[in-house]
C-alpha positions as CSV (number, residue, x, y, z in Angstrom):
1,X,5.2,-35.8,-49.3
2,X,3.8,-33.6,-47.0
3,X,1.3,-32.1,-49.3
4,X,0.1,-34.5,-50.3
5,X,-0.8,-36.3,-46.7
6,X,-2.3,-33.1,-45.9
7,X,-4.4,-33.2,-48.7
8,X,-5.7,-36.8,-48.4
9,X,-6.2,-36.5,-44.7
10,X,-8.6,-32.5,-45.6
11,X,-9.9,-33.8,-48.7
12,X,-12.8,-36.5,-46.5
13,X,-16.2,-34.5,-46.3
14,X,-15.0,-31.3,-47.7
15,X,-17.0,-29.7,-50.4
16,X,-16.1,-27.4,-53.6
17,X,-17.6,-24.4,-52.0
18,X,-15.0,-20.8,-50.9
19,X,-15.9,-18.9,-48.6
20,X,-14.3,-15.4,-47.5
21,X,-12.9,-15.4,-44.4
22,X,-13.3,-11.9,-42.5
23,X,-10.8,-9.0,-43.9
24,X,-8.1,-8.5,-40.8
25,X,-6.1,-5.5,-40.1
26,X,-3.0,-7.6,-40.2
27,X,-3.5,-8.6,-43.8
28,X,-4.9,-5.3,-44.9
29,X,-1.8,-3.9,-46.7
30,X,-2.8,-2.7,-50.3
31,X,-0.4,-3.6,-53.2
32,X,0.5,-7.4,-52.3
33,X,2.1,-8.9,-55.2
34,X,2.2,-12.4,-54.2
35,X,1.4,-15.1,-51.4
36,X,2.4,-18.4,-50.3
37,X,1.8,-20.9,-47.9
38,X,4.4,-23.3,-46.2
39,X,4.6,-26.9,-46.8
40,X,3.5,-27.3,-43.6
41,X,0.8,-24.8,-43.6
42,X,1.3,-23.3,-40.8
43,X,3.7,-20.5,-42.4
44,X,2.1,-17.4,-45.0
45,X,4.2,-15.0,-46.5
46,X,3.1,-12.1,-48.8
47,X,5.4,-9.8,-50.7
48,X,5.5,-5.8,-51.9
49,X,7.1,-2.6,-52.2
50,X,8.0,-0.2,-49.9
51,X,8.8,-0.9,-45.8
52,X,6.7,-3.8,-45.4
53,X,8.2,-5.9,-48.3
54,X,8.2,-9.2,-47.0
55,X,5.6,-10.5,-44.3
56,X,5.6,-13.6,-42.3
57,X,2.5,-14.8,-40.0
58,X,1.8,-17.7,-38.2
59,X,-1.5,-19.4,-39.0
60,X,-3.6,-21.6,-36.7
61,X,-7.0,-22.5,-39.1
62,X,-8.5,-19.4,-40.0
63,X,-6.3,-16.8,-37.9
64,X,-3.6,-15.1,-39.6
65,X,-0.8,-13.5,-36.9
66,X,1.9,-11.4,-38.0
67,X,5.1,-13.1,-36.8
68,X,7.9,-11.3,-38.7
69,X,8.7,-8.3,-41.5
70,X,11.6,-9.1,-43.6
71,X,13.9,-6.4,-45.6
72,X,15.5,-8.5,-48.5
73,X,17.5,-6.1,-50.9
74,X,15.1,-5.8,-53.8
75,X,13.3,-2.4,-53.4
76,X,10.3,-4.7,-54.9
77,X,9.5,-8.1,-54.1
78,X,7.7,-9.8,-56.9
79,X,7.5,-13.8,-55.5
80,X,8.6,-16.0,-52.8
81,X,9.2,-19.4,-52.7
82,X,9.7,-22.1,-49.7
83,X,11.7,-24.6,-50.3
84,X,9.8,-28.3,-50.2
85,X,11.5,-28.7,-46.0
86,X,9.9,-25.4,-44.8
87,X,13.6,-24.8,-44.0
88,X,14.2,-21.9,-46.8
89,X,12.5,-18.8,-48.0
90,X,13.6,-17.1,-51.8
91,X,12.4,-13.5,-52.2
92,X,13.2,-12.0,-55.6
93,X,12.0,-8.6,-57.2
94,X,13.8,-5.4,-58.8
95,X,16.4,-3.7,-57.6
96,X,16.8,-0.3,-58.9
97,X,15.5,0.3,-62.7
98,X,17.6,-1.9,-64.1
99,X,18.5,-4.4,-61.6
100,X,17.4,-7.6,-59.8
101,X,18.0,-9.5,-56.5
102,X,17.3,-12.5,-54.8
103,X,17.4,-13.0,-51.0
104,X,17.4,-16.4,-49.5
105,X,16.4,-16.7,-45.6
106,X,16.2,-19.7,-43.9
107,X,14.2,-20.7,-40.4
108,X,16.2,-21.1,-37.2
109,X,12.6,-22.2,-35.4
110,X,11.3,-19.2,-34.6
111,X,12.2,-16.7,-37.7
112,X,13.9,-16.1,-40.9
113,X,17.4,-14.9,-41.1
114,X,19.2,-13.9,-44.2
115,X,21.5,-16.4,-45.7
116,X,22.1,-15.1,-48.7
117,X,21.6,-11.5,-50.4
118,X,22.7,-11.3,-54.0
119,X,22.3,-8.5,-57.3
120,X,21.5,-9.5,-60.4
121,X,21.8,-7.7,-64.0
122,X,18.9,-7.7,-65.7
123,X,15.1,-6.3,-65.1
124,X,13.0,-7.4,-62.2
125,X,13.3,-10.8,-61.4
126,X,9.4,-12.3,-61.8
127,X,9.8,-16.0,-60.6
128,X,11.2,-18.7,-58.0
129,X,10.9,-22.1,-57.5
130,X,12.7,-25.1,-55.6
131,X,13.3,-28.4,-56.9
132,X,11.6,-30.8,-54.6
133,X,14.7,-32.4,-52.8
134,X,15.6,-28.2,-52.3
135,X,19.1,-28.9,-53.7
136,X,18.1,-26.1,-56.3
137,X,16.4,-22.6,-57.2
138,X,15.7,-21.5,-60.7
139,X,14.7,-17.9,-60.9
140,X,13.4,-15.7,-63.8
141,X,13.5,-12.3,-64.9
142,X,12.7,-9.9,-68.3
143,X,16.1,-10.8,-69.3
144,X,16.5,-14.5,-69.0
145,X,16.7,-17.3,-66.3
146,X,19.0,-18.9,-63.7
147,X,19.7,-22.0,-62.2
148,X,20.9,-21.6,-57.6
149,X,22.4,-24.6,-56.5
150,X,22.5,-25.2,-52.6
151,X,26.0,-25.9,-51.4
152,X,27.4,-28.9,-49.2
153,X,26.7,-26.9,-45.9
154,X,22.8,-26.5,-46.5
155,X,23.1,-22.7,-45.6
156,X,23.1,-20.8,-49.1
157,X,22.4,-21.1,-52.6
158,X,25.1,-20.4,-55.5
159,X,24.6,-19.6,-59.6
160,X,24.9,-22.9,-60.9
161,X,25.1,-22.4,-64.9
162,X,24.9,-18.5,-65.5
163,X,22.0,-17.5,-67.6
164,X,20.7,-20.2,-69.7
165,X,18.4,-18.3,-71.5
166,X,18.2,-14.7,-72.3
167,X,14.3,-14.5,-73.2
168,X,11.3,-12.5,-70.9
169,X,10.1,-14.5,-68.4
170,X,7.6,-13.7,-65.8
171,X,6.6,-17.5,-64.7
172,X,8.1,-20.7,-63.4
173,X,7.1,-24.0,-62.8
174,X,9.0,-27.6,-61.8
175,X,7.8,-31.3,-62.1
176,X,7.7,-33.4,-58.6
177,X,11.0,-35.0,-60.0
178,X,13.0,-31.7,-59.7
179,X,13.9,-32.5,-63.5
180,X,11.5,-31.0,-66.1
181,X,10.8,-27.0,-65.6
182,X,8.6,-24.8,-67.4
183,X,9.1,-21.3,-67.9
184,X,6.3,-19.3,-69.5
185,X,6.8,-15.0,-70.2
186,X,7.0,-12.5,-73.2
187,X,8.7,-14.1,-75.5
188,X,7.6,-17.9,-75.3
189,X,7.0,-21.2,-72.9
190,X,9.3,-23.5,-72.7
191,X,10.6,-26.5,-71.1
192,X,13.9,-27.8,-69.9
193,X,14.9,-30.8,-69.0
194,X,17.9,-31.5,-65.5
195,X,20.9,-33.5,-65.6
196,X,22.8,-32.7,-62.5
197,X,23.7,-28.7,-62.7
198,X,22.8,-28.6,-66.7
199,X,19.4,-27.7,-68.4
200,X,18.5,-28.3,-72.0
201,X,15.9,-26.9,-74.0
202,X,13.4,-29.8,-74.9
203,X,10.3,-28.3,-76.0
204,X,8.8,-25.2,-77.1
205,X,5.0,-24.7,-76.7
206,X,4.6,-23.5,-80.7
207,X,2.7,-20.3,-81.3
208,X,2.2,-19.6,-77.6
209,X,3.8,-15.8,-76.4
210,X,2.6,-13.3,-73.9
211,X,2.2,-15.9,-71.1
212,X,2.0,-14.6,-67.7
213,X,2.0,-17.4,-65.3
214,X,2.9,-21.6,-65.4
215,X,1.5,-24.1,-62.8
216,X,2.6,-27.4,-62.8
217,X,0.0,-30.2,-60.8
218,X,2.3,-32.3,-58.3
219,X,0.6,-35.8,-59.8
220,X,-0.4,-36.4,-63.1
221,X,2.0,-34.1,-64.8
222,X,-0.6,-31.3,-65.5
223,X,0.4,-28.6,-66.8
224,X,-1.4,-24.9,-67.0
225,X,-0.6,-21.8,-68.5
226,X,-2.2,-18.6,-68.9
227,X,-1.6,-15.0,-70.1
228,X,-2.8,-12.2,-73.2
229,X,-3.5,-15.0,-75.7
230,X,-6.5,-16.2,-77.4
231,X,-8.6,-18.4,-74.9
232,X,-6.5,-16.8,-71.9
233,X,-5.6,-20.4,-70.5
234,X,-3.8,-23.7,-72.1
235,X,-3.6,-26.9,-71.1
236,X,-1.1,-29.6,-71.1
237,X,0.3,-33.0,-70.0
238,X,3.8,-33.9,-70.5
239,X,4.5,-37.2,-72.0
240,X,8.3,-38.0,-71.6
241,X,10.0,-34.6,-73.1
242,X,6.9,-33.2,-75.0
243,X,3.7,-30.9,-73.7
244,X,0.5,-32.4,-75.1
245,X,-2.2,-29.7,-75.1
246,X,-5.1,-30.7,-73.9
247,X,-8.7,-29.6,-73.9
248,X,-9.6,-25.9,-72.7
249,X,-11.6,-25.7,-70.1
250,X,-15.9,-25.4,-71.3
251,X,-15.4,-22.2,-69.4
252,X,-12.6,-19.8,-70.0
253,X,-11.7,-16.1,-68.1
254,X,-13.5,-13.4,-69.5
255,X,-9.8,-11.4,-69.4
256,X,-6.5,-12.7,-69.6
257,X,-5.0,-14.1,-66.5
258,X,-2.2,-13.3,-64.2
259,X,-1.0,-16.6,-62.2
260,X,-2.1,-19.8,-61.8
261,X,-1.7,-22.2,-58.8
262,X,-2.6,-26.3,-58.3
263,X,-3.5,-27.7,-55.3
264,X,-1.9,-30.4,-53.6
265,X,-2.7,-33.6,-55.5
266,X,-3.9,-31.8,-58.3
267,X,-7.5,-31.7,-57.8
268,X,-8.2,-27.7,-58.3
269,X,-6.7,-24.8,-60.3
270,X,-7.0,-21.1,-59.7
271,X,-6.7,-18.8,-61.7
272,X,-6.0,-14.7,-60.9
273,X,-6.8,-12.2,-63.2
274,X,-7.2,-8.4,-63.8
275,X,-11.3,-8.4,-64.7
276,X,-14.4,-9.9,-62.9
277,X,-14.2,-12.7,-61.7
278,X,-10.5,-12.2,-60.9
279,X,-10.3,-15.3,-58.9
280,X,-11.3,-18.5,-60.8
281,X,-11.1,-21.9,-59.3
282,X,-11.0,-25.4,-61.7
283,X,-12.0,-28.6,-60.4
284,X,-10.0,-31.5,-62.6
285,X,-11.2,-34.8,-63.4
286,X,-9.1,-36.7,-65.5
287,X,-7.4,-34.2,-67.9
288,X,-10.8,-32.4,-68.0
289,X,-11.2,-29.1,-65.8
290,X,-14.4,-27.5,-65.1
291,X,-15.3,-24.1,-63.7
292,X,-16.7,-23.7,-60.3
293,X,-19.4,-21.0,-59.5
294,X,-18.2,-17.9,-58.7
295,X,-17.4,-17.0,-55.0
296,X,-20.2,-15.3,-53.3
297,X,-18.4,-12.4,-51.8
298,X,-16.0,-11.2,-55.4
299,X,-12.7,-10.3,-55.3
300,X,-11.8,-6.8,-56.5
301,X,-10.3,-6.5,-60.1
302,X,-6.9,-6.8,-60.6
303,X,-5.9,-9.8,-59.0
304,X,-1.9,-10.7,-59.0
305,X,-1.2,-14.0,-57.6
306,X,-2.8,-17.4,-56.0
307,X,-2.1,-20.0,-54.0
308,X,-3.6,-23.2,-52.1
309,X,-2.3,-23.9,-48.6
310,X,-1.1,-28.0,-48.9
311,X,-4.0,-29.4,-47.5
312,X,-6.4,-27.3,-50.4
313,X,-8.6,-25.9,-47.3
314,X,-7.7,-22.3,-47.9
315,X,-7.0,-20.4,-51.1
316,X,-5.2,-16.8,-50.9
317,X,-5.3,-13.9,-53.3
318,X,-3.6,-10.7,-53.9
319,X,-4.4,-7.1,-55.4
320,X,-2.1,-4.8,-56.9
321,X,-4.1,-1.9,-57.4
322,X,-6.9,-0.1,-55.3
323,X,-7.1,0.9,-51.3
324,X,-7.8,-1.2,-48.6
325,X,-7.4,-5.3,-48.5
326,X,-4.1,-6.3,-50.4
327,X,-4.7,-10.0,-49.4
328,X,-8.0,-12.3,-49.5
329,X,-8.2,-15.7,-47.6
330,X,-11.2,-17.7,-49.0
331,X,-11.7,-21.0,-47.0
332,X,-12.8,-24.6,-48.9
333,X,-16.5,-25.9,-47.0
């Protein structure tokens, strides 16, 4: 996987150390709820509200260039995904008060262009991820969860099995197999379990609700969750079609989380969240996960969303709230 051989190939002299890179005038739009990284790397998109919704730059190491602004339908963009190629781009948020939508894009070499546009029913869609051959794209949202299936012609992606479950969910997460997802929100985390276009319920976390975000580690079947619950973070490894909770980390957030991101093979976790520090990083060593000292320059309160670029050199972070920087680039030395 390419993730992974950009990992192994960074991983050789680097240390656990992250370092702010210089706030830029392209990445200085307040109010970014999210931000990913390519599969490749060399792709960043964060998401919003208002006329700069979606933004694409190019990256080359530490420079950030904006390429392209994208206009998908939802008046809010919440997440994006890529798909595991590079090749496709999900954008979901609200549309309207009591709406959702989901536009998929895919790259033609030089930019996105929409593939697909579609409205859902239901509040503010909160989640996206691609199954790791692409083939699929579950999405959440306050009033339940679907599963996008991508049809014979690669261009777009169709609902698959409706909703298959009406609970509040703000987080999702898939295994490397493309057959065991986790969806953490409001109501509770559970876990279903693939066979061809059908999901099953196969285990609920017990005595677990408010969760805000779901990370699942690319080896090792790790699993994190965090959200307004005692401890802020839980921890898990999936044996077969159960969640084995794990011990929490020696060092826990001070305030309950909003998102939380592995890196590429697994070896970090970060961890947003809306009080000082607002951007935590884990290292892992065996099912064991320890804090790393705070980043020199802090992150402002309020943090929305993380996420590693594949080869774990860089780690992005968003603000929803405040004026000035909307995105932070902290670089691994």
């Amino acid at each position: 996987m390419l993730r992974d051989l950009l990992f192994a190939a960074s991983v050789q002299g680097k240390g656990d150390t992250f370092i702010k890179l210089p706030d830029t005038v392209d990445l200085s739009l307040t109010s970014r709820f999210s931000a990913v990284f390519s599969p490749d790397g060399a792709r960043f998109v964060t998401t919003g509200s208002s006329t700069n919704k979606v933004r694409v730059y190019n990256r080359s190491g530490d420079t950030f260039t904006l390429a392209q602004t994208l206009s998908p339908v939802a008046s809010t963009v919440r997440r994006s995904a890529f798909s595991p190629d590079g090749q496709f781009l999900a954008v979901v948020g609200a549309a309207g008060t009591y709406d959702s939508a989901v536009t998929v894009y895919k790259y033609n070499g030089s930019s996105f262009v929409i593939t697909d546009s579609q409205s859902l029913a239901g509040m503010d869609l909160q989640g996206c991820v691609f199954t790791p051959d692409g083939a699929y794209l579950l999405l959440v949202h306050h009033n339940g969860a679907y599963l996008y299936k991508r049809d014979a012609g690669a261009t777009k992606y169709s609902n698959a099995q409706g909703v298959f479950d009406n609970s509040t969910y703000r987080s999702v997460a898939v295994d490397p197999s493309g057959v065991y997802f986790v969806l953490a929100g409001g109501g509770a985390v559970k876990m279903y379990k693939r066979s061809g276009d059908t999901l099953t319920l196969v285990y609920t976390v017990p005595s677990l609700a408010t969760a805000h975000g779901v990370a699942y580690s690319d080896t090792g079947n790790y699993v994190a969750v965090v959200g307004e619950f005692s401890g802020y973070i839980k921890l898990f490894q999936r044996s077969g079609d159960t969640l084995v909770a794990l011990p929490a980390p020696a060092v826990l957030p001070t305030y309950y989380p909003t998102y939380a991101a592995f890196s590429s093979g697994g070896a970090y976790l970060a961890v947003s969240s809306y009080s000082q520090p607002s951007t935590i990083v884990y290292k892992r060593s065996g099912s064991t996960f320890t804090k790393l000292p705070d980043f020199g320059t802090p992150t402002p309160t309020n943090m929305h969303h993380v996420d590693f670029s594949p080869d774990a050199d860089y780690l992005a972070a968003t603000t929803v709230v405040g004026s000035g920087q909307g995105v932070f680039i902290y670089k691994r030395t």
